[in-house]
N, C-alpha and C positions, 0 to 999 in steps of 0.2 A: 845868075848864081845866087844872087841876092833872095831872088825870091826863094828858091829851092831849102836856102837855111830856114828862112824864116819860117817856111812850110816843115821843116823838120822840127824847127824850134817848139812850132806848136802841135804837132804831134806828140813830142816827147811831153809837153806841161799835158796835155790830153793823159795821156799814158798814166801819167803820174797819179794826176787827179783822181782815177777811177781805180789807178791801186789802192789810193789812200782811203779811198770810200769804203773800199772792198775790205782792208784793213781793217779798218773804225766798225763797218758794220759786222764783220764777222767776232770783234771781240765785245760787240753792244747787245749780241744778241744770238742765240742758237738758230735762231731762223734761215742767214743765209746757208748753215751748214746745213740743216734740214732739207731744207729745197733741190741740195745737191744731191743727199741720202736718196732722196723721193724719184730725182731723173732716173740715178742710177739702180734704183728695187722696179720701179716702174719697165727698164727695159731686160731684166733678169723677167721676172715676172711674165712679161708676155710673152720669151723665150718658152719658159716651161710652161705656162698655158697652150701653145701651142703642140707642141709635142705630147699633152696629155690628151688632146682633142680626138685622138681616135683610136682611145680606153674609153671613153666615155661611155655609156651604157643609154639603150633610148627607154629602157624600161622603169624608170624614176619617174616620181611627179617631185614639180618642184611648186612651192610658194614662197614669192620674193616680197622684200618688204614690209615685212610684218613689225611693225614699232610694237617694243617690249615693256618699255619703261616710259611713265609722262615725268619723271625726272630730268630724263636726258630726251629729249621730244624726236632730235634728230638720229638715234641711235634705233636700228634696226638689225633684225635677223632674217636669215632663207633657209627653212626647211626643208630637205631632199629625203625621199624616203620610197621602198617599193611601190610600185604602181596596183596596188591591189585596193579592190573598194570592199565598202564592208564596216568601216568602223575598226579598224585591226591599227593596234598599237604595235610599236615594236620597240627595244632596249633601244634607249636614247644617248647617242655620243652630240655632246654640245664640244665645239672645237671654236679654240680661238686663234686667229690667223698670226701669224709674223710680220715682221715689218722694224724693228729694233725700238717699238715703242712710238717711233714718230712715222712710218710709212705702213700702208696696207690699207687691205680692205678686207673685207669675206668675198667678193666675186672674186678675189685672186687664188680663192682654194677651190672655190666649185665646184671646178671640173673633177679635183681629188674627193673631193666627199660624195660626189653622185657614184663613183665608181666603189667606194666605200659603201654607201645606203643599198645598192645594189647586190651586197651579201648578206642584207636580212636587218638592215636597223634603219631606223630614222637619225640624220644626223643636220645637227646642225650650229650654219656659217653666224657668227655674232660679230657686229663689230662694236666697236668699243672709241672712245675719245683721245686724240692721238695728243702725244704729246710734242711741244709744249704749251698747247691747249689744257690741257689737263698732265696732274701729276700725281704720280703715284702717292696712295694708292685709290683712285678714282679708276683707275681700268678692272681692279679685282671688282671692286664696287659696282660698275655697271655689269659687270658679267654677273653677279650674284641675283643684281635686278632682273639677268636674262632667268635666271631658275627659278625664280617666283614668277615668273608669267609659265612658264612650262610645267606648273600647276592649274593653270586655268583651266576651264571647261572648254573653253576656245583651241587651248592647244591641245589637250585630246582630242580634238576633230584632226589635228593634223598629223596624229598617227605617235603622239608622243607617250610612251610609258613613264611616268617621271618618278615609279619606282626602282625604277634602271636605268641611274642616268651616270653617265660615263664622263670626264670632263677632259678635254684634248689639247692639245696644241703643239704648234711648231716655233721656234726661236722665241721670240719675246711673247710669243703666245702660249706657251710651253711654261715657260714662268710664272705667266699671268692664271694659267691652270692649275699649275703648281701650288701656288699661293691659296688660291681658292679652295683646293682640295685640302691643305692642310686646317685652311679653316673651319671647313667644316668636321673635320676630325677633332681641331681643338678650340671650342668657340670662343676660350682669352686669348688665342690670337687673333682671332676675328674682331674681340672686341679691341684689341690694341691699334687695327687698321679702320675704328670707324662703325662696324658695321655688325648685325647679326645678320648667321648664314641663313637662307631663304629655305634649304633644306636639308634634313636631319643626314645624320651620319650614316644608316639604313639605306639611307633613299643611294648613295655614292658608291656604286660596285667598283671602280675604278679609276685614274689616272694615264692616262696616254700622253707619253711626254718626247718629242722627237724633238733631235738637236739646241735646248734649251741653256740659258745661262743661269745658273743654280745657287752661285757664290760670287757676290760682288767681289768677296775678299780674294779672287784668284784674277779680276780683271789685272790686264796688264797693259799700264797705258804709253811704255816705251816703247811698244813695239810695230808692226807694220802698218795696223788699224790702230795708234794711238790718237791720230783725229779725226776718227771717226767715231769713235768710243766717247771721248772728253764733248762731241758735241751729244751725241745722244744721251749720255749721262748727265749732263747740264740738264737737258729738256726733261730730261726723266723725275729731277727731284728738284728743278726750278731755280738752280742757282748752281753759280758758274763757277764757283770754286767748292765741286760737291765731296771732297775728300773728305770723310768722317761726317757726314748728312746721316742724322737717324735714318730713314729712308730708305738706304743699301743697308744696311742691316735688316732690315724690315723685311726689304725684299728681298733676302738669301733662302732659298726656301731650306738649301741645305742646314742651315744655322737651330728650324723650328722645326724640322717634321720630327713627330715618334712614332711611337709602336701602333697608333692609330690611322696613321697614313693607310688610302686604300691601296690595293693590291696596283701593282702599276707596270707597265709597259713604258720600256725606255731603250732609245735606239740612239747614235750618232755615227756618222762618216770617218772613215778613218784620215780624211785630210780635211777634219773639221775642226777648225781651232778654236770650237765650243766643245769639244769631243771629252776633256779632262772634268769639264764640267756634266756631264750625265756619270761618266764614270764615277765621279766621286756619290755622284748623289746615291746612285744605284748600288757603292759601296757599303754608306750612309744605312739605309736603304733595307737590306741584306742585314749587317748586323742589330737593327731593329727587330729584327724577324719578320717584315712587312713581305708578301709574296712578291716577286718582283722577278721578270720577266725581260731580261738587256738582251738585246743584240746589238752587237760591235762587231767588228773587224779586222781580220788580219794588219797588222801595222804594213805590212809589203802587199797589200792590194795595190794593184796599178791598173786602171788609172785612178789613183784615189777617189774615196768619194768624198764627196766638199756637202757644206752645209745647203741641208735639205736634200742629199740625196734622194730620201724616200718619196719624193714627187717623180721625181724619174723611174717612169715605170718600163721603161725602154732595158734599161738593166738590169741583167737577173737579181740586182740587189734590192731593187726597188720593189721587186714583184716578193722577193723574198720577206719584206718589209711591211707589203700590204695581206701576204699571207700569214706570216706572225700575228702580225693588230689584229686582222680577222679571227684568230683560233684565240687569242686573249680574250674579245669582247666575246664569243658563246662561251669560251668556258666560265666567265664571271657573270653569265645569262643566267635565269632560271626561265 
């Protein structure tokens, strides 16, 4: 009997010990929430790779790997584009992936932009330095390094027009285009993030912005994902009490875009609880007089659609989604 306590005795200080750890490390530091953020996008993710795997198209060339910038040495991109030889360029969507800042990759889109490059464009997967690795705004800044290489001589061979270049993305990739696009429409924002835009406001026929967060000022950190939010926004601007960080301001894109914003394509789920956030922007948006191009949702779709519907191409919503983007990027084609 003796033994049997003592054997629970030290189970429980065991127990303890590892809560404590787990305590101390998770308030020392964003990482061990991060690691959890990354399980859990990692097995979402290979859900919907999955089921996009036979949309796919075999008539893409791809090239993978192509390092864009010797700033960031380890940051690359993969160009998908028709399978035609010849020298033929085609209207360039650069898309930047999701992941709430600290999870992703560009193979986690692939499968959706070869099915995309497949209607007449070159598009292409960038990835970027996740946070908190890096902090914003180091993510607008390497993507910007991505559009000065998609001037190269180099990447005309890979089919890229980079007088038609389209700048994309999904959740925090959506932001991070967002961002981008506004700067290059107004380059004292660009220069207040650091950086001059790599190209002119001519060269940018558009914005594609699917289920993105637009307005820090509507985060709300009481509610279901309030720790999930408090750890990504920690990593996002590098400090753990980020309430009033210049920062989230910076990054509201709602706060900066005007009347020079490009024309834009914007879509959310209707059981996307980023959904208020395209809404507003595309509000925003509209009374700018910016052309702007929403698809939303009945509020009584059922089975709602949740954030990143538009990878799901299984539902007529999804397909509706990729038929919209498609008729956006030729009509803002020449």
């Amino acid at each position: 009997m003796r033994k049997i306590v003592r054997w629970a005795l030290r189970l429980v200080v065991v127990f303890c010990a590892v809560a404590i750890t787990f305590v101390i490390a998770f308030n020392l530091s964003p990482r061990p929430g991060v690691w959890l953020v990354n399980v859990a996008f990692d097995y979402f993710t290979a859900q919907t790779n999955k089921a996009l795997l036979q949309h796919v198209p075999h008539d893409v060339h791809t090239v993978s790997g192509i390092l864009y910038t010797q700033r960031w040495p380890s940051l690359k991109m993969d160009v998908h584009r028709p399978s035609v030889v010849g020298g033929k360029t085609w209207p360039t969507v650069v898309w930047v992936h999701g992941g709430a800042w600290v999870s992703g990759r560009k193979e986690d889109i692939a499968s959706y932009l070869k099915v995309l490059a497949a209607q007449g464009f070159t598009v292409v997967g960038v990835d970027y330095t996740l946070a908190p690795d890096a902090q914003h705004p180091a993510q607008v800044q390497q993507v910007n390094d991505a559009l000065a290489f998609l001037q190269s001589t180099e990447a005309r061979k890979l089919g890229i027009d980079s007088s038609q270049i389209f700048l994309a993305g999904d959740s925090a990739g959506a932001q991070i285009a967002g961002q981008l696009a506004n700067s290059i429409a107004v380059p004292d924002y660009a220069q207040s993030l650091g950086f001059k835009p790599s190209v002119a406001s001519a060269q940018l026929k558009g914005a594609v912005l699917f289920c993105g967060p637009f307005d820090m000022e509507m985060v709300r950190l009481d509610g279901a994902f309030g720790a999930f939010l408090r750890v990504v926004l920690w990593s996002f601007v590098g400090q753990k009490n980020f309430s009033g960080h210049p920062a989230l301001h910076q990054a509201s894109v709602l706060r900066h875009v005007t009347n020079r914003f490009p024309p834009t394509f914007i879509s959310a789920g209707n059981g996307d609880p980023l959904l208020p956030h395209s809404k507003a922007l595309s509000e925003k948006l509209r009374g700018l007089t910016v052309p702007v191009d929403a698809l939303f949702f009945d509020v009584d779709l059922r089975p709602p659609l949740g954030h990143e519907y538009q990878f799901d191409l299984n539902r007529p919503e999804g397909r509706l989604a990729l038929d919209r983007l498609t008729a956006f990027l030729k009509r803002h084609s020449h």
